[in-house]
N, C-alpha and C positions, 0 to 999 in steps of 0.2 A: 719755446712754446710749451708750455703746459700738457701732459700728456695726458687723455683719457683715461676716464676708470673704462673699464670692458660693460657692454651693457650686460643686462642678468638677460641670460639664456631664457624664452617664453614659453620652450617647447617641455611640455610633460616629461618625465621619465613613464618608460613601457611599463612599468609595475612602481609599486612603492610597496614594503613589507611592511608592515605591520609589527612591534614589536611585541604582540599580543598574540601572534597568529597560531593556531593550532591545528591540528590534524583534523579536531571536529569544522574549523572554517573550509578546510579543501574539503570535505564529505559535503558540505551544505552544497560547495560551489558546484562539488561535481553532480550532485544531483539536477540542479540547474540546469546546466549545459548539455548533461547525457538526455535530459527533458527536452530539450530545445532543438537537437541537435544531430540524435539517434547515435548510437556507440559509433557505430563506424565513422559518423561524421564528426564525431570528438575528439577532439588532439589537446595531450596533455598541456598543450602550450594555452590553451583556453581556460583550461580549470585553473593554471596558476592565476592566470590575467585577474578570473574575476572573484580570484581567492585574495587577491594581492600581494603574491609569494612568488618568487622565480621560480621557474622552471627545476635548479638546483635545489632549493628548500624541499617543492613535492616530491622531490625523488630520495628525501630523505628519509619520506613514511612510506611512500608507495612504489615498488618498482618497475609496476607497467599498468596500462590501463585497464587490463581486465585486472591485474591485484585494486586497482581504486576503484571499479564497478565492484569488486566482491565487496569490498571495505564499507561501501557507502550503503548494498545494499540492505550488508547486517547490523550497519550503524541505526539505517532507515527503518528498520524491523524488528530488530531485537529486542529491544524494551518494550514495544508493545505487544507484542505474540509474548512474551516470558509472564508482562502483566496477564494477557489471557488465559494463559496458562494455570497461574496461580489462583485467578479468580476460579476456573471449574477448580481445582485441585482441592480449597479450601469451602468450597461453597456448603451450606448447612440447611437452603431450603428447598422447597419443591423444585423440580426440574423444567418445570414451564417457566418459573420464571429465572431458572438459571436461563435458561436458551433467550429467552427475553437480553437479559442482561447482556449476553453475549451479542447477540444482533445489535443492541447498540453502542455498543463499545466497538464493534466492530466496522459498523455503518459511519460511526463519527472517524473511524481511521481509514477508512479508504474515498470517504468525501473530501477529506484532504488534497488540494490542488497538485500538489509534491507525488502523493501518493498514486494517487490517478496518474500524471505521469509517468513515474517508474513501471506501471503497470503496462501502459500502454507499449513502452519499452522494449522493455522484454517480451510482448506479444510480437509487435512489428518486427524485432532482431531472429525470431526464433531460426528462421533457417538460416540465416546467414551466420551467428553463434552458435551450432547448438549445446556446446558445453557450457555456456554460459546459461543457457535457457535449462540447461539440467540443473545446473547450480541452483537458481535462483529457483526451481519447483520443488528439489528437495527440502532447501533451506525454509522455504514461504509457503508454496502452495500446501504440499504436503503436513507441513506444523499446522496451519490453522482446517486440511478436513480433516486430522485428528482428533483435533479438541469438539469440534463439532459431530465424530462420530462418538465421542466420548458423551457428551451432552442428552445425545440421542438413545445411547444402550443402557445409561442410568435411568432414561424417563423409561424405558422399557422394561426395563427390570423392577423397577415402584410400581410398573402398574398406570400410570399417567398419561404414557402415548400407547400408541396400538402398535403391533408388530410391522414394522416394515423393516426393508435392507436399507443400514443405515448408511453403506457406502455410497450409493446413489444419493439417498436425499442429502447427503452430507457435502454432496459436487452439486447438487442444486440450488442449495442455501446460497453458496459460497458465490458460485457463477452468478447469482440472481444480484449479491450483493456488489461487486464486481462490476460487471456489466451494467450495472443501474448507474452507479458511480459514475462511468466511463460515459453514458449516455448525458448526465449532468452537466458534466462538467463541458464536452463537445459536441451536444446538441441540442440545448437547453435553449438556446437562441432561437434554433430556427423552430422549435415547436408550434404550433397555433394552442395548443392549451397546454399550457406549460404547469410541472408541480413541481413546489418547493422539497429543497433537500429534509427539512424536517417534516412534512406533508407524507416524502416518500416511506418513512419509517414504520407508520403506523400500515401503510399497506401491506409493505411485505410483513410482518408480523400476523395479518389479520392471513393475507394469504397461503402463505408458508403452517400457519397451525391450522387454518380451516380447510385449506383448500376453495374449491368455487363448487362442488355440489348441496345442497340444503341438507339439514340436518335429517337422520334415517326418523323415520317416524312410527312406527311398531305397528306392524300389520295388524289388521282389528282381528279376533277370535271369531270361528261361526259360532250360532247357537247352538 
């Protein structure tokens, strides 16, 4: 009697590599998951799964999971805070609309879904990391109210903005942008008047430079 071929196995393998995969695929992956998942609830065995890398490959780049939360964060960051960076560094016109420039550059990268994420993140983790919550304020929070208190003491010094302390308004830019972001992205549904993400832009610009009292109007002279 004629002996069977064996049938083909129907069941997936747990992963398949990739033979393209790189360190920047587990940063994508791990942002993902540390998104979905919150650090503590993330096990390296996840980031490989939806990197497509065994567990062996990731521990080639990364040796624990807060080394792959550092890795991802400054993968996630670094080029755009070095971009903003460079833009005040080199910038050659008025300072209104350096800070202009900045707010949108800046607003387009935290209305990012990824982004908002991360963010959210690192807020929910802070007491149960807090080293990690250090990290990522020095490295993020910290870089961008720089360049905003930077923004801020130039328009000061041309003469353009009026004196205030620029460390404050420089935590309330930032928070405004932040927070607005966050509110987009997780509650944007339930709103009853809902405004779009590029809608939001031109507010905080009109608010942030004017404020909400009317313009001073020069007391009239007596006779």
């Amino acid at each position: 009697m004629p002996r069977r071929s064996p049938r083909p196995s129907t069941r997936r393998p747990r992963w398949h590599r990739r033979p393209d995969a790189r360190p920047e695929e587990i940063l994508e992956a791990a942002l993902a998951v540390f998104g979905e998942q919150g650090y503590a609830g993330t096990r390296l065995d996840d980031v490989a799964r939806r990197a497509g890398v065994s567990k062996g490959t990731l521990y080639l780049y990364f040796s624990s999971k807060e080394d792959l939360f550092r890795a991802m964060v400054q993968a996630r960051v670094e080029g755009a805070l070095a971009g903003i960076e460079e833009l005040v560094r080199t910038w050659d016109g008025s300072s209104t609309d350096l800070l202009k420039a900045f707010v949108e550059r800046y607003w387009g990268f935290m209305g990012r879904m990824e982004n908002c994420r991360l963010a959210r993140l690192v807020i929910s983790e802070l007491n149960n990391f807090p080293e990690l919550a250090r990290f990522h304020y020095r490295s993020v929070v910290l870089r961008v109210r720089r360049v905003i208190e930077t923004i801020l003491e130039r328009g000061m010094a041309q003469g353009e903005f009026r004196r205030l302390d620029p460390v404050f308004a420089a935590r309330a830019l930032q928070l405004l942008c932040v927070h607005l972001a966050q509110f987009l992205v997780y509650f944007q549904p339930h709103d009853p008047t809902p405004v779009s993400r590029e809608d939001m832009l031109p507010g905080i610009l009109d608010l942030y430079l004017h404020g909400v009292l009317p313009a001073q109007v020069p007391a009239a002279h007596g006779n």
